[in-house]
Structure formats: structure tokens, C-alpha cells
N, C-alpha and C positions, 0 to 999 in steps of 0.2 A: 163775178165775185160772190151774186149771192150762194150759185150754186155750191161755189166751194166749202161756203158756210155753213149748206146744210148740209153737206158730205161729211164735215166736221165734227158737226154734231151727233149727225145718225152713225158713223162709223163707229165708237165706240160701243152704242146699244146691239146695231148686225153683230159685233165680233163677240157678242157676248149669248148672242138669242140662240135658243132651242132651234131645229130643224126637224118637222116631223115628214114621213112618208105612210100616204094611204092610196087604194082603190078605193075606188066609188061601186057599185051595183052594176055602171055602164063596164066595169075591167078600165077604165083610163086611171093611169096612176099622178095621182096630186101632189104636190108638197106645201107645205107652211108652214107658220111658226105656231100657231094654236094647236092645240092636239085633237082629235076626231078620237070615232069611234072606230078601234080597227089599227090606229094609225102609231106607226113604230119611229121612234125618235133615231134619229142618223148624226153620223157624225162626220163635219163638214172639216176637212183640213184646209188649210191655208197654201196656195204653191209654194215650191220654194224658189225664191229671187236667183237664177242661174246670171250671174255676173261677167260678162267678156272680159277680152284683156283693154278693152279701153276705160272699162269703168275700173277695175282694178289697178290700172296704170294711173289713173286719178285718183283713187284715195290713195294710195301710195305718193303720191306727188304731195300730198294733202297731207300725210303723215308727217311727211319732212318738211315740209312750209310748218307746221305746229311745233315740231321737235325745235327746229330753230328759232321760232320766236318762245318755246319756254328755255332752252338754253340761253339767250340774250337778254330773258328778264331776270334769269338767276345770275348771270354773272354784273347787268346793273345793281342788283338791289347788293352784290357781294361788294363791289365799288361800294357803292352808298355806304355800305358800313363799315368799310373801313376808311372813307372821308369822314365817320362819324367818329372813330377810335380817333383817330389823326387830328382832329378838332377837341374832342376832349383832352385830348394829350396837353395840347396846346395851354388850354384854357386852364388845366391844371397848374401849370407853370408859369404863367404870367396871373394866377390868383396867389401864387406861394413866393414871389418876384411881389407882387403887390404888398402883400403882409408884412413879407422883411421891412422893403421901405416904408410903409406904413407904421410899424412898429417904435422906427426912431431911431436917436443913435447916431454918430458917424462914421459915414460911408467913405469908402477912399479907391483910387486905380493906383496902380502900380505902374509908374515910365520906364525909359527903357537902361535907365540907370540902375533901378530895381528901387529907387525910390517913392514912398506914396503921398499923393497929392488927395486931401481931402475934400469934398465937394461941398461947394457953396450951398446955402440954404435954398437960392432958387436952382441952382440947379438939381436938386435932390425935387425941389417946388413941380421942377419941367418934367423930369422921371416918372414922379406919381402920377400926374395928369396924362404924361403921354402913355403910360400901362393901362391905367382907367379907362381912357377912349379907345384902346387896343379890347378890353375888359369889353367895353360897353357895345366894341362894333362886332367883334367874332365872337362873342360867348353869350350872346344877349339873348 
């Protein structure tokens, strides 16, 4: 573990340091990262990562494991809001349901005589209360 730490560490500063090349007096050719006398800076590329088909057959496996859980969180969050349109809808209408009876007045149904039968005090009393805890449970 430690070592990976220092790997961690030192790899940024390697990928960024100078490379110089020099001979010495003996002809044996050096390299470093300090520069000498003599000594001509080089440039060090990077390999390139040559990928089989079994690594590429995993990110691609990997692409569509991702594709699929962002396509399943856009069509949750699409739900959510339209349970969230659908609830406001709601609450809209048992707040304008509330105000009428709130309002005052009598209220009446219509039998199937086509005549209207006007509502008792408590029962207009049971209406308000039963929209207000309708009010109070889903739009709270």
C-alpha cells in the first residue's frame, strides 16, 4: 500500500520532469533529470496503451451498464414529475373545493327526481373537515 502511495505521489512530478542525455570523457552515455555539461535534453513519449478485444469488449459492456442506469434515472426522475404535476393538480382542487365551502352559503345535490335536497349544517360541518384532512394529508 505504501508503495502505491509513493507511486502516486512521484508520478505526477516523472510525467512532468526534464530528460537530459550526456557522455562523460570515459564515451559511456548517461541520462538524468539535471542537466550537465554537454548534455542535450530528450523527449520521452508515453507508449500507447494497444487494447485487446477483451478489454474493449469490457468497456463496451461498461458503456451499456452506464447507458442503462442513466436512461432508468431519467425516466424515474420523468415519473417523479409527473406524480409531482398530478399531486399539484389535485391539491389545486380540493384547495378551490375548500374555499367554495368555506365561503358559505347553501349548498344542495340534486336526486334523481331532478329535485335539490339542501345540506345540513353538519353535514356541509363533515365536508369541510373531510377536504381539510384530504388538504392536510396530500398537499402538506
Amino acid at each position: 500500500m505504501r508503495h502505491f502511495l509513493l507511486c502516486a505521489v512521484l508520478l505526477p512530478g516523472m510525467a512532468t520532469a526534464e530528460i537530459y542525455r550526456w557522455t562523460d570523457a570515459n564515451g559511456q552515455v548517461h541520462f538524468g533529470e539535471a542537466p550537465q555539461v554537454g548534455a542535450v535534453q530528450i523527449e520521452v513519449k508515453p507508449p500507447v496503451a494497444q487494447h485487446d478485444a477483451a478489454v474493449a469488449e469490457r468497456q463496451q459492456r461498461t458503456e451499456r451498464f452506464f447507458d442503462a442506469r442513466r436512461q432508468e434515472q431519467q425516466q424515474a426522475s420523468e415519473k417523479a414529475r409527473e406524480q409531482q404535476a398530478k399531486t399539484a393538480q389535485e391539491c389545486q382542487q380540493l384547495r378551490e373545493q375548500f374555499a367554495v365551502l368555506d365561503h358559505g352559503g347553501r349548498y344542495y345535490k340534486t336526486d334523481a327526481q331532478g329535485e335539490m335536497q339542501y345540506y345540513s349544517d353538519k353535514e356541509i360541518d363533515r365536508a369541510r373537515s373531510q377536504l381539510k384532512a384530504r388538504l392536510t394529508q396530500r398537499c402538506n
